[in-house]
N, C-alpha and C positions, 0 to 999 in steps of 0.2 A: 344535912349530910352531903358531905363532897361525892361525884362521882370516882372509882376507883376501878382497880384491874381484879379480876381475879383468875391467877395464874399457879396457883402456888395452896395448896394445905398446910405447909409446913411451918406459917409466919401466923395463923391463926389461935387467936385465943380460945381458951374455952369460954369465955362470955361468948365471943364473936359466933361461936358455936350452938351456943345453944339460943342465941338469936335469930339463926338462921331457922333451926330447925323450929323454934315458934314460929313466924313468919311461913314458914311451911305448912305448919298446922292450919293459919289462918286460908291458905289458900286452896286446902284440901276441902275445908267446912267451905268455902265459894273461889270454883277455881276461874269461874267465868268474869270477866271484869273487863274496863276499858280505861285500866291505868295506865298504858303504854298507847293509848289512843292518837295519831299522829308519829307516834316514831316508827324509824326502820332499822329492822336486826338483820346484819350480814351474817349467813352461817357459808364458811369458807369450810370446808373438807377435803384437806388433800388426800387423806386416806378411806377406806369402804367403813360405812357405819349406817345401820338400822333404825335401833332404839335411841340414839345418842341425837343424833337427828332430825327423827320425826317428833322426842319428847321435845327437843329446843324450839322445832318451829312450834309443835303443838302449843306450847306454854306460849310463844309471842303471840299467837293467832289467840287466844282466850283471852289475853292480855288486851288484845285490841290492836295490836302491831303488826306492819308488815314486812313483809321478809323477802332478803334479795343472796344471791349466793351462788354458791356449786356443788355439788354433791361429788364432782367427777373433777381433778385438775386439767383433764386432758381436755377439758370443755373450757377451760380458761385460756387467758395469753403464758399462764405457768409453761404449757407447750408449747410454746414461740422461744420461752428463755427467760420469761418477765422473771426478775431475782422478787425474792421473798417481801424485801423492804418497799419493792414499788408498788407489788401487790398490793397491800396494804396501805399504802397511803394513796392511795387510787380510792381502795376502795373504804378507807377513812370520810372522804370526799361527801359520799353517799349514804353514810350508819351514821347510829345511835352509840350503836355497841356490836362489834364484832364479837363471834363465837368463832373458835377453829381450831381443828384436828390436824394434827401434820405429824409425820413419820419421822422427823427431826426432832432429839432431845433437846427442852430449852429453845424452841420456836416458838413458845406463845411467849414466853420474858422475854426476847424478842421483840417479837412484835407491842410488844406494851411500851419496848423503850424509846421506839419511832412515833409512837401516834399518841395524839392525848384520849382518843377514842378507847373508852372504855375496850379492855379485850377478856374473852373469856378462854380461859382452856379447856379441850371438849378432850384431849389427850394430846399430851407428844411423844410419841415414843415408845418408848420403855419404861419413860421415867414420870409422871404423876397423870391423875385423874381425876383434877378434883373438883368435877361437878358429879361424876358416879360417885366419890367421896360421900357426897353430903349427905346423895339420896340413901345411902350405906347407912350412914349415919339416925339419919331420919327414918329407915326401917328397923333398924336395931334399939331407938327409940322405942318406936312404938310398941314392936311384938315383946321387949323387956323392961317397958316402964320405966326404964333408966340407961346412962352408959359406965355406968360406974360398977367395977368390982369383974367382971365378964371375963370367963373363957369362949375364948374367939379360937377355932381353928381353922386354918387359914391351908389349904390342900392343891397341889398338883404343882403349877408355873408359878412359882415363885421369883425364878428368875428376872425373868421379860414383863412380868404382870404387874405391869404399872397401877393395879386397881388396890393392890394388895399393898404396892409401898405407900399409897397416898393412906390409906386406912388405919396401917401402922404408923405415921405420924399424926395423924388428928386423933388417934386412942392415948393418945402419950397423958393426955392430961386426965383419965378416968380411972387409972389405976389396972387397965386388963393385966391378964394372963397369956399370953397368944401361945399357941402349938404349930408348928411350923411340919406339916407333912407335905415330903418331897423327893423324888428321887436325889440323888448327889450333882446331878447334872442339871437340874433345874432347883437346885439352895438358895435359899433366902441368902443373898448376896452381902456378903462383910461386910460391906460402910451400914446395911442395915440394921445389922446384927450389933454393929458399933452404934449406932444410931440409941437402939434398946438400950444398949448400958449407959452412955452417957446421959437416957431420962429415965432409970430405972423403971425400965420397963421388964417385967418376966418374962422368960420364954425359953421352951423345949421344941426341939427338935426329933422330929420322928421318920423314920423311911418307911415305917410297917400302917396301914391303913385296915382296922377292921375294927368289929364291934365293941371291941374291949379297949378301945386305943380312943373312941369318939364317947366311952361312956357319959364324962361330965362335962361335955361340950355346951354353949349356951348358943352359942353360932356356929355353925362351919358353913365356911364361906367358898366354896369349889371354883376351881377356876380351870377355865380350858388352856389346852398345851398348844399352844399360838405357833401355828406354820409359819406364820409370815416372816417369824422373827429367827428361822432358823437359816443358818446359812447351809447346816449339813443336814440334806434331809433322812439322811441314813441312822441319823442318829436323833432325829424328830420319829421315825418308825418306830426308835426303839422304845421311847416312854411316852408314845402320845395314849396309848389306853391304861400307862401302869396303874391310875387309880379311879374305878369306877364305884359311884353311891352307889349299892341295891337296896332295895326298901328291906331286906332280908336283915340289913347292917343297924336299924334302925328300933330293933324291937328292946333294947336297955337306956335307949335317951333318956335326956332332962325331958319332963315335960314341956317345960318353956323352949326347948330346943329350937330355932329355927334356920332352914337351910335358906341359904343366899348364894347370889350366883350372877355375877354381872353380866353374864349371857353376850353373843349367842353359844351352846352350849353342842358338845359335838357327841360325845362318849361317854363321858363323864360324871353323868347323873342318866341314873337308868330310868325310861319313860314311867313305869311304876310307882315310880318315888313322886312323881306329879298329885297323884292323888291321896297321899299322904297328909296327913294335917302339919304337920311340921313343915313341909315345903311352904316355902317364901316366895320365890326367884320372880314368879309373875306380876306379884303386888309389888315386889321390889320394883319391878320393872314400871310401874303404872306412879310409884311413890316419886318416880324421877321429872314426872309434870308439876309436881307442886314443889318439890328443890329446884325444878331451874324456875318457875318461874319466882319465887323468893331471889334467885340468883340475879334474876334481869334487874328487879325490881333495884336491890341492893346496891348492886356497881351505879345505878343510876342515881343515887342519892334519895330513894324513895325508901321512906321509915317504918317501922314494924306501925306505929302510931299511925302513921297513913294510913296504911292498910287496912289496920283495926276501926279506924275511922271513913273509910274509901265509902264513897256514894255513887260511885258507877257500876258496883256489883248486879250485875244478869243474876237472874234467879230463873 
């Protein structure tokens, strides 16, 4: 298998899909390995990120790779003026495979169409996510056995929540239901909403958030009201708390229900709800080391077969 980019959820098969997410499984049963032994992974981060991160380098570091980068742009020559494309081919120079985060939509396809260096997108923007994509994927797997037939609802930033457009194009091929709750000021935005009918995909719209509204929910996937993205924050005041989880909201679930949450999380899911069996959001968060590292493995032309077959596994 050729090395390749991955920038995009949206060009993804559901084969492609559900090979990730086995390849995933296999790395969860042994995450420790020295399949990436000798390579180096640039994680470039123009923008603040945690989880996103720490799971990339954690996955190279288990992998047996080592990692070179910025957490900070202001730590780079990006501060001098260095433009985007030299960046990157600088630091081509030096990787295996760049990962990076950047505040510009359509900066990591970009950057994929300068360098032959494998690139991954860790987010740009507004507009996709699709390495939190997969691990989305690969928890909604697990906790329901399948991704086929699912109501998904999908709550809060809609808008700016790049986590949420990437999620609704990789569900396109499973047949969901998605429920769209949102203020009017943060809606699932038109070309999305065009998006849904051009692959018939279902979907309602709701502004009312409570126990009767989440009954047959199979997911609801919460998402914080993103400051960063607001240019008016008068009007970031007015629906950053409009829809908070209480575990109170929670007593007519599915029992399969589970809550997801690409985190970090501000208001929006009440600390109560943490100890709830239907909350997800922390294993979600842990399920993101064994999707990137599937992810490394993948762009580099390393095969579910290898893996399955891999004789460097740490035990």
């Amino acid at each position: 298998m050729e090395k390749h980019n991955f920038v995009t959820i949206a060009d993804l098969s559901r084969e492609k899909i559900e090979y990730l997410i086995s390849m995933s499984q296999e790395f969860e049963r042994f995450p420790n390995r020295e399949l990436l032994k000798g390579k180096v992974i640039a994680t470039l981060f123009f923008e603040p990120s945690t989880r996103t991160r720490l799971s990339f380098e954690t996955a190279a570091n288990r992998l047996g790779a080592r990692i070179i980068g910025f957490s900070d742009a202001k730590a780079s020559s990006v501060s001098k003026g260095e433009t985007l494309k030299d960046t990157i081919l600088m630091v081509a120079n030096y990787a295996d495979v760049i990962v990076m985060r950047h505040y510009i939509e359509g900066a990591a396809q970009y950057a994929s169409e300068v360098t032959a260096v494998p690139i991954i997108n860790a987010g740009d923007g507004a507009h996709m996510h699709p390495s939190q994509c997969m691990l989305d994927l690969y928890s909604i797997y697990k906790t329901q056995g399948t991704l086929e037939n699912l109501n998904i609802y999908l709550v809060g930033d809609l808008k700016y929540g790049r986590t949420v457009h990437s999620l609704l194009m990789a569900m396109r091929h499973f047949n969901p239901t998605f429920h769209f709750i949102a203020p009017k000021e943060l809606a699932m935005p038109n070309e999305y909403k065009l998006y849904c009918k051009e692959n018939n995909i279902k979907f309602q719209e709701h502004t009312a958030f409570n126990e009767k509204v989440i009954a047959d929910a199979d997911i609801i996937y919460m998402t914080r009201v993103q400051k960063e993205r607001f240019s008016d924050l008068m009007e970031y005041e007015r629906v950053k708390d409009i829809y908070i989880l209480k575990n109170d909201m929670l007593g007519n679930v599915k029992k399969n229900m589970k809550i997801l949450h690409p985190l970090p999380r501000v208001n929006e899911i009440a600390y109560d709800v943490d100890e709830n069996p239907h909350a997800y959001y922390i294993q979600q968060a842990q399920n993101g080391l064994y999707a990137r590292e599937a992810l490394f493995c993948d762009v580099l032309g390393i095969t579910l077969d290898q893996v399955k077959n891999d004789k460097t596994i740490i035990k």
